[in-house]
GUTIDO-13417 format. One record per residue: x, y, z of N, C-alpha, C, O in turn; residue in three letters. Coordinates in steps of 0.1 Angstrom, whole numbers, plus 2048, in hexadecimal, padded with zeros to 3 digits. Layout:
residues N
   n.u   n.v   n.w   ca.u   ca.v   ca.w   c.u   c.v   c.w   o.u   o.v   o.w   type
     X     Y     Z      X      Y      Z     X     Y     Z     X     Y     Z    ala
...
end
This chain:
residues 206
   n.u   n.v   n.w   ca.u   ca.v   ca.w   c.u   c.v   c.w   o.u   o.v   o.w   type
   808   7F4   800    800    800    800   809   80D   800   803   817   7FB    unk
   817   80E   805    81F    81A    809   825   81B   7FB   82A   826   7F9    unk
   827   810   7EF    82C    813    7E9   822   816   7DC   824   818   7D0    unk
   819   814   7E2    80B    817    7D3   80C   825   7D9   80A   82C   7CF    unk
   80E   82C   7E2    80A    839    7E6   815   841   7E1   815   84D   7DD    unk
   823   834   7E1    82D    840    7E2   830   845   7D1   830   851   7CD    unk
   830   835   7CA    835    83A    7C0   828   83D   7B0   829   842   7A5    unk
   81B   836   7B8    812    838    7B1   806   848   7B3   7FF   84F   7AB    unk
   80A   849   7BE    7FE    857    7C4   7F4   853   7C9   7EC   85B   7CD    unk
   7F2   846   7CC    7E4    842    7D1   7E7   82E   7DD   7EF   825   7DC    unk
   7DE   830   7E6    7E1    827    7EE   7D8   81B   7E6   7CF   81E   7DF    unk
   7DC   80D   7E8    7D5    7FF    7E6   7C9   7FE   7EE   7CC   803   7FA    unk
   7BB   7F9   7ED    7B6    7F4    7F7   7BD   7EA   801   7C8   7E7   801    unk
   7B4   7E7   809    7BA    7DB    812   7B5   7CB   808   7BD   7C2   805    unk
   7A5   7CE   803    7A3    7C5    7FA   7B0   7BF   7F0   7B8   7B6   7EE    unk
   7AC   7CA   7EB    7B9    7C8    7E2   7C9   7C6   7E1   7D0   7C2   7D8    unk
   7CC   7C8   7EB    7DA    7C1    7F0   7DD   7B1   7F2   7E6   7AA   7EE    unk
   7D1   7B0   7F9    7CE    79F    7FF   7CC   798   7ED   7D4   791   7E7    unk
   7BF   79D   7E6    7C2    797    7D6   7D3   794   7D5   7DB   78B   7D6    unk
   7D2   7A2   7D1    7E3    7A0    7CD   7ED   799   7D4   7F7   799   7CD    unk
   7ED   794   7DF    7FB    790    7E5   7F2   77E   7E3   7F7   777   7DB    unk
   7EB   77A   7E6    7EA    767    7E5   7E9   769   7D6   7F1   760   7D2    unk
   7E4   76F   7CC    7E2    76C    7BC   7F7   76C   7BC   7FE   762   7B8    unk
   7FD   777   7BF    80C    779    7BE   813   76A   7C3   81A   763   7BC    unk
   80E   767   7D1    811    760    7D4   80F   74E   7D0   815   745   7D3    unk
   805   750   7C7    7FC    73D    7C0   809   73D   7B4   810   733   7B4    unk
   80A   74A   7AB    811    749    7A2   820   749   7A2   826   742   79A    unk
   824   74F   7AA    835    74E    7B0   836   73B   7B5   83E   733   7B0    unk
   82C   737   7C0    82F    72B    7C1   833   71F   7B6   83C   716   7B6    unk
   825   724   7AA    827    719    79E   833   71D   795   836   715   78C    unk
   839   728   796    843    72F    78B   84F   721   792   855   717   78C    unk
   84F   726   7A2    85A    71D    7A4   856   70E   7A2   85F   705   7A2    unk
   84D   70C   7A0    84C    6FB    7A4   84E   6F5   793   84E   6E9   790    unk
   850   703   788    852    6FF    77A   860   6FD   77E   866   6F2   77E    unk
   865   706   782    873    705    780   87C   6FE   786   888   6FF   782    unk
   877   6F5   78F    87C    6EB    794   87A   6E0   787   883   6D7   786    unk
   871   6E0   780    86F    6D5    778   873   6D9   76A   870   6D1   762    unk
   879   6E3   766    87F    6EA    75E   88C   6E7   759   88E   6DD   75F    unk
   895   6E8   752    8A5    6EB    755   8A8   6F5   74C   8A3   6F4   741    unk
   8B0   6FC   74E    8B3    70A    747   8B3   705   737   8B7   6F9   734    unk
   8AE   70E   72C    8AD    70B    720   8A1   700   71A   8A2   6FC   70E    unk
   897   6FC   721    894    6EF    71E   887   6F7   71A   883   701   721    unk
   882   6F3   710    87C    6F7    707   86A   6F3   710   866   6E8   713    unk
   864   6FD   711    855    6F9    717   84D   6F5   711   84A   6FD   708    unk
   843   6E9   70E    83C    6E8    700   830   6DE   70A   82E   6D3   706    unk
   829   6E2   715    81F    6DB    71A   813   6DB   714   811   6E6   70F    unk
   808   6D1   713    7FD    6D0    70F   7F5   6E0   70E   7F6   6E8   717    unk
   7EE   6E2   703    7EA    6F2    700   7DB   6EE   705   7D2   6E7   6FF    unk
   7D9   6F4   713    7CA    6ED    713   7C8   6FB   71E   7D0   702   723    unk
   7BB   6FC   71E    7B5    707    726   7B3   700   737   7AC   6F7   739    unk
   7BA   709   740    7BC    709    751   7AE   711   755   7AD   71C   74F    unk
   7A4   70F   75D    7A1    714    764   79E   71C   76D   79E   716   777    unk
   79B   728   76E    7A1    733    777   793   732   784   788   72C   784    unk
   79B   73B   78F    78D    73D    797   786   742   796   78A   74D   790    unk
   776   742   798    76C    745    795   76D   752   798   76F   757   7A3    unk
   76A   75C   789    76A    76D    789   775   773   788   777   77F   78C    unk
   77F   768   780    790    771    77B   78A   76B   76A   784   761   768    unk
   791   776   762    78F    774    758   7A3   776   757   7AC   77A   75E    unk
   7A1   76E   746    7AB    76B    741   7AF   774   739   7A6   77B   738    unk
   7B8   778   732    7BE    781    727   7C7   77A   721   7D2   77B   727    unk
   7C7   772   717    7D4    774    70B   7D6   779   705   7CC   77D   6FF    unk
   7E5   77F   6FF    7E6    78E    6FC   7F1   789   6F3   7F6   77E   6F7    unk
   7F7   78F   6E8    802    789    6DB   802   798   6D0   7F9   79F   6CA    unk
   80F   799   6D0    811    7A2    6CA   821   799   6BC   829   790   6BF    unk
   81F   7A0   6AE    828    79E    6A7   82A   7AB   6A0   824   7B6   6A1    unk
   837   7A5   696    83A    7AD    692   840   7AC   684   84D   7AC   685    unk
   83A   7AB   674    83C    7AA    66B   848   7AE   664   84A   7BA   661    unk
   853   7A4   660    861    7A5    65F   865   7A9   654   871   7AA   652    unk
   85C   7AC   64D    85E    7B0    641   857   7C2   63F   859   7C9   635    unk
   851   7C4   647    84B    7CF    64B   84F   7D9   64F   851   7E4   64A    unk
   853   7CF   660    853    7D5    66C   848   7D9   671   849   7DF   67C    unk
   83B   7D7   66B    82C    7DB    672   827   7D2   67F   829   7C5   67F    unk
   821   7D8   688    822    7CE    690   80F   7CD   692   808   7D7   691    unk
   80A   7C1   696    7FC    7C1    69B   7FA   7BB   6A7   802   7B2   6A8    unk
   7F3   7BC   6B2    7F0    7B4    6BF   7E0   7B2   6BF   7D7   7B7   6B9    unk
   7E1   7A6   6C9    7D4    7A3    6CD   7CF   79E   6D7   7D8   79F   6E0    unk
   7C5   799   6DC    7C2    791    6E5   7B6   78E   6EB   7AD   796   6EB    unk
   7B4   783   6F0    7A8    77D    6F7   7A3   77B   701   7AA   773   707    unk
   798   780   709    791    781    715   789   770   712   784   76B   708    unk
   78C   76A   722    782    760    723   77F   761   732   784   769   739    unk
   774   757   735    771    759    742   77C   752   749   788   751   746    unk
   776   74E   753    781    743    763   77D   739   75A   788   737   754    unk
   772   730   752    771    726    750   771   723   73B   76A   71B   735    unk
   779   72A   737    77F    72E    729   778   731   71F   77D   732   713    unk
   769   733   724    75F    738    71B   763   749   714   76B   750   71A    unk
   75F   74C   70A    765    754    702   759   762   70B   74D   762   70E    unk
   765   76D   70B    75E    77C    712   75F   786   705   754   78C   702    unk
   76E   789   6FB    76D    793    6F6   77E   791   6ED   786   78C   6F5    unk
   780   793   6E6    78D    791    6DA   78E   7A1   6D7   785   7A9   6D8    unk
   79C   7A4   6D3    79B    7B0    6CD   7AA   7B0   6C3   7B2   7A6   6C5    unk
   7AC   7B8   6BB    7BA    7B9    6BB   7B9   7CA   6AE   7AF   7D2   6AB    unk
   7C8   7CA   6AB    7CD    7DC    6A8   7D8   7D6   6A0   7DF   7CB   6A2    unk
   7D8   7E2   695    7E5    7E0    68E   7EE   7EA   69A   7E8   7ED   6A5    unk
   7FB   7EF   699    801    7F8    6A2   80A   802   698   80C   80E   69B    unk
   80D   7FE   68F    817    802    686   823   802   686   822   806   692    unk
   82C   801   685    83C    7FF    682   841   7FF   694   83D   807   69D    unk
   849   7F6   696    849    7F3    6A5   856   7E7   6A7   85C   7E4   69D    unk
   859   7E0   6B5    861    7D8    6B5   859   7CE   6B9   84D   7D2   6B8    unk
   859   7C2   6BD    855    7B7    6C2   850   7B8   6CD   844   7B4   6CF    unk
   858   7BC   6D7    858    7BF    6E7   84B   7C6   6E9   842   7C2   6F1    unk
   84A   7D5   6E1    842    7E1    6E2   836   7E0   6DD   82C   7E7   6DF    unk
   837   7D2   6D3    82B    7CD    6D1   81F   7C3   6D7   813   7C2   6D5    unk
   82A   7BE   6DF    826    7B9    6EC   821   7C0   6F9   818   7BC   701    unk
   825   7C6   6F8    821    7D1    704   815   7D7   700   80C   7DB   707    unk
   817   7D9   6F3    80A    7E1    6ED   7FE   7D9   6F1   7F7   7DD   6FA    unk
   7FC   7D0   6EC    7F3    7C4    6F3   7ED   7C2   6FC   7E2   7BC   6FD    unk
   7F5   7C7   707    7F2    7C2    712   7EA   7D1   719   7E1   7D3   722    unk
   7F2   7D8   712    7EC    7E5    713   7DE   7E9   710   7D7   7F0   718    unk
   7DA   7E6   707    7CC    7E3    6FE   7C5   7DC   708   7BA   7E0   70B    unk
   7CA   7D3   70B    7C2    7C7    715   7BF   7CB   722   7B5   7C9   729    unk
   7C5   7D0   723    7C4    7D9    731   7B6   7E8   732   7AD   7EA   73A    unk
   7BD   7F0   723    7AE    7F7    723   7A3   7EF   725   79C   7F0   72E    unk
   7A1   7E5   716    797    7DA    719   78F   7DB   725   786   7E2   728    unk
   796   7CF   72A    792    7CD    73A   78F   7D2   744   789   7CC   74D    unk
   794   7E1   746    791    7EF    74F   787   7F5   747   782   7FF   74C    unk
   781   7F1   73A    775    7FA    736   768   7F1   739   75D   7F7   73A    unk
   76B   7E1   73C    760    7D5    73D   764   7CE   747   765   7C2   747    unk
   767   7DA   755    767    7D5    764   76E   7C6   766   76E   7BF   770    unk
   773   7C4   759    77B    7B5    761   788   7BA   76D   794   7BC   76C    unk
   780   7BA   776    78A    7BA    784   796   7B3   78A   7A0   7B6   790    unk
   78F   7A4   787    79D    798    785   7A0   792   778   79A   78A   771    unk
   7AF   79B   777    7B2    797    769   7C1   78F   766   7CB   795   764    unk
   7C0   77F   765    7CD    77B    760   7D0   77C   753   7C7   778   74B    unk
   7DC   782   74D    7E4    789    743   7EA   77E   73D   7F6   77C   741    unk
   7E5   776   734    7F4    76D    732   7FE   771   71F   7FA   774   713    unk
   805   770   723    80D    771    713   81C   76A   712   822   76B   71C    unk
   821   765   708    82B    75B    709   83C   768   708   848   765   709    unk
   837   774   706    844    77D    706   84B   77F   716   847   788   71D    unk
   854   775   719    857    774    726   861   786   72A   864   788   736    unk
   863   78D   722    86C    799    726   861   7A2   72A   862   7A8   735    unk
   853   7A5   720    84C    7A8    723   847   7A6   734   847   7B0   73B    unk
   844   79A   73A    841    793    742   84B   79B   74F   849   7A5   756    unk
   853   793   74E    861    79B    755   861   7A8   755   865   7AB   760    unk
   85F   7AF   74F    862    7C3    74E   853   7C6   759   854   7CD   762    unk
   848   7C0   756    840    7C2    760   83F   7BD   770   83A   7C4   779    unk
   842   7B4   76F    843    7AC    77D   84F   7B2   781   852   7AF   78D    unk
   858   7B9   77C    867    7BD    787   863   7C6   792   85B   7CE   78E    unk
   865   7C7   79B    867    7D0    7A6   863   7DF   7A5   85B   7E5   7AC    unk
   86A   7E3   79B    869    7F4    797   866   7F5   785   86C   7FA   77C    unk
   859   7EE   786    852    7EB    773   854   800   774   85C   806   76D    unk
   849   808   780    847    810    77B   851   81B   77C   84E   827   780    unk
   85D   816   778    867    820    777   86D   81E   76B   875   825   766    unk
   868   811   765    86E    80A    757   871   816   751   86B   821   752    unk
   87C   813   748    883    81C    73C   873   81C   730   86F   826   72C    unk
   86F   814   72E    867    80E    723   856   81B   728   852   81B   733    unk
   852   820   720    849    827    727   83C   81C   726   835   81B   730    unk
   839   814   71B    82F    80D    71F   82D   805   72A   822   804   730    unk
   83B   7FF   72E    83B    7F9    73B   834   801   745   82A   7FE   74C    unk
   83C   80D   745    833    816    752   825   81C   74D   81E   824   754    unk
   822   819   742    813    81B    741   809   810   745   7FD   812   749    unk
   80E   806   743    80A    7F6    745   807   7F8   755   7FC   7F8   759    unk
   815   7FB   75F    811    7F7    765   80B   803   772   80A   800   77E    unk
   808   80F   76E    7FD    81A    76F   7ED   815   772   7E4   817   77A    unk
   7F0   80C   765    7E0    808    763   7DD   7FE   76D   7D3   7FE   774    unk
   7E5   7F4   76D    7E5    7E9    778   7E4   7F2   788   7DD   7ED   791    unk
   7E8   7F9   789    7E9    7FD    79A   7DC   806   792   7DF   811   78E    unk
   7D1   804   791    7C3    80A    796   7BA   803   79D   7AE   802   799    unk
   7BD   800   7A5    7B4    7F6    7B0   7AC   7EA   7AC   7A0   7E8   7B1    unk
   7B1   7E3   7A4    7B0    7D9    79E   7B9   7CC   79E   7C4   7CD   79B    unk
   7B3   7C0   7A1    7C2    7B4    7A0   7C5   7B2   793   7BB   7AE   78C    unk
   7CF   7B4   78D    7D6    7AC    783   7DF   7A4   782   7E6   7A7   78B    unk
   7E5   797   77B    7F1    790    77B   7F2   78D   76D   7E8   78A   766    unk
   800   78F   769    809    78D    75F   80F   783   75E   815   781   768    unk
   811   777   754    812    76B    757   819   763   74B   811   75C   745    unk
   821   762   749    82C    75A    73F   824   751   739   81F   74A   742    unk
   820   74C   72E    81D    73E    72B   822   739   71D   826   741   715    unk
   823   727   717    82F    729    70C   824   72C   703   819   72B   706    unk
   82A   731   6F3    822    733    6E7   81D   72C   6E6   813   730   6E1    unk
   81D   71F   6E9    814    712    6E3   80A   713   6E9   800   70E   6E4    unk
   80A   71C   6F6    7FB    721    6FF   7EE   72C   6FB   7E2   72E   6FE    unk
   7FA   734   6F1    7F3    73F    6EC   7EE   73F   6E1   7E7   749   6DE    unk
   7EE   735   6D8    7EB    738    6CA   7DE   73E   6C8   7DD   742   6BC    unk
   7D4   740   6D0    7C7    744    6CC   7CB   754   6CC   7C7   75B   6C2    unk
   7D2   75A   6D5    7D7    769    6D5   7DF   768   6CB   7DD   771   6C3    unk
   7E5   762   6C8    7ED    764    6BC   7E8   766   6AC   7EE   76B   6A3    unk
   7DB   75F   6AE    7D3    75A    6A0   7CB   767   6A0   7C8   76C   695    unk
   7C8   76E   6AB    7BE    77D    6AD   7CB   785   6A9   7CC   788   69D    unk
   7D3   789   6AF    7D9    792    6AA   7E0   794   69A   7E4   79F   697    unk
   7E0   78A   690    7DF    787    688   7D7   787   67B   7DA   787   66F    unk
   7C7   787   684    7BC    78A    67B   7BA   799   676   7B5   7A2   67D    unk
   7BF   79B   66A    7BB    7A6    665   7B7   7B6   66D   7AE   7BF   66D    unk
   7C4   7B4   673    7C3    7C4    67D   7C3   7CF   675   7C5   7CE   669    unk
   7C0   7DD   67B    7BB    7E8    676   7C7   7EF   680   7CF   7EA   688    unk
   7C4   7FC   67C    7C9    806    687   7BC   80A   690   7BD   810   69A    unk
   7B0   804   688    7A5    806    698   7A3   7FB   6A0   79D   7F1   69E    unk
   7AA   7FF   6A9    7A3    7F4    6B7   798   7EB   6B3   78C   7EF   6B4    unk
   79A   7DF   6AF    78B    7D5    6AB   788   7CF   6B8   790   7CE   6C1    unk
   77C   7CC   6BA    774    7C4    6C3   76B   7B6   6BF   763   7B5   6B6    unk
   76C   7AE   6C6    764    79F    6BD   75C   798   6CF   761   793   6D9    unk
   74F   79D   6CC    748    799    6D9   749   78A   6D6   746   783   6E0    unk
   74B   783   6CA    74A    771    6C9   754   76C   6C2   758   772   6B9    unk
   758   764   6C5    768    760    6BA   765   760   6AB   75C   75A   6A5    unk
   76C   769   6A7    76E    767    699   771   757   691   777   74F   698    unk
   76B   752   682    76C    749    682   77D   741   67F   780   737   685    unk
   784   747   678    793    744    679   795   73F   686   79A   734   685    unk
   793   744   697    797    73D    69E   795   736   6A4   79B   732   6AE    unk
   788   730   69F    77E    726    6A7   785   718   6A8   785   714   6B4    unk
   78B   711   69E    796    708    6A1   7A1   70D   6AE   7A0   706   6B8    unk
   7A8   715   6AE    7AF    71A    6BC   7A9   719   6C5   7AE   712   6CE    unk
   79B   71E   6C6    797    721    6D5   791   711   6D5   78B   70D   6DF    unk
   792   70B   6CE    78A    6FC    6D2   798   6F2   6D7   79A   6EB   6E1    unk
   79F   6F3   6CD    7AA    6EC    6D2   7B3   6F4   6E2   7BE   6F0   6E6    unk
   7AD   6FD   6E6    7B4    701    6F4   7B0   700   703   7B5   703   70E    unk
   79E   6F9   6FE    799    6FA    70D   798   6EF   70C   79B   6E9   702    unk
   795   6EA   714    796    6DA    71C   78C   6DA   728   78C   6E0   732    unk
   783   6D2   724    773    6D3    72C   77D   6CE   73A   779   6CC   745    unk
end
């Protein structure tokens, strides 16, 4: 709370602290319990199937690229519920960009999203682990990177959020949205488009 006041301008509830430290805390446990089963370099490639969340956290997959031949970049991503039913898809062209910034962009998008459609518990997932990292460090909102500190602005509005590493073979449905024929206007898809209806079937798991 002393440092939401100090470095943000505004105190945490009490609610909201308690979210945040066991959600901090569920996820730090399983980070370590990969990494024990891990060994440095070893390539992640687990079954691509949809987890479960608790009842009233919605999901975010979020995927940003960046056209190599371009350099254009587009992002996207997907809202589902706790139990992987489909809430809202969107994605944006960005225009000439790096990889990283396009990722961020993403998440950035997802973030308005979700603060404009009260999703209050929001897990973030996307497979760009630096992304991941630049947010979760200690002092994100001092980051050199300004999105970073815009990212995480938006997160300290009294709201729980978590940011959450997962591999590409997890994401492909964000990846298939960001993909679909982006604009420079912010698109919205209240039902899955049909291109990804194979993705989203092959990722939940009754």
């Amino acid at each position: 709370m002393r440092n939401s006041w100090v470095f943000n301008g505004f105190p945490l509830s009490t609610e909201s602290i308690l979210h945040k430290s066991v959600t901090w805390a569920r996820y730090y446990t399983e980070s370590c319990v990969l990494k024990e089963h891990v060994s440095p370099g070893t390539a992640l490639t687990p079954h691509a199937h949809w987890e479960r969340l608790d009842e009233g956290w919605v999901c975010l997959n979020t995927d940003g690229g960046v056209s190599s031949s371009t350099g254009y970049g587009s992002v996207g991503g997907i809202f589902r519920t706790h139990d992987g039913s489909w809430l809202l898809g969107f994605n944006k062209s960005v225009g000439v960009t790096q990889p990283l910034q396009s990722e961020l962009w993403a998440i950035f998008y997802g973030l308005q999203i979700a603060r404009d459609n009260g999703f209050d518990h929001l897990l973030i997932q996307t497979d760009c682990l630096e992304a991941v990292n630049r947010l979760n460090a200690p002092y994100a909102g001092s980051d050199v990177n300004a999105l970073v500190r815009a990212i995480v602005r938006m997160r300290n509005t009294g709201w729980v959020t978590v940011v959450r590493w997962i591999p590409r073979i997890e994401n492909k449905l964000a990846d298939a949205m960001a993909k679909l024929d982006a604009t420079y206007d912010l698109a919205l898809f209240a039902a899955a488009p049909m291109p990804l209806l194979p993705y989203l079937v092959s990722v939940v798991s009754v």
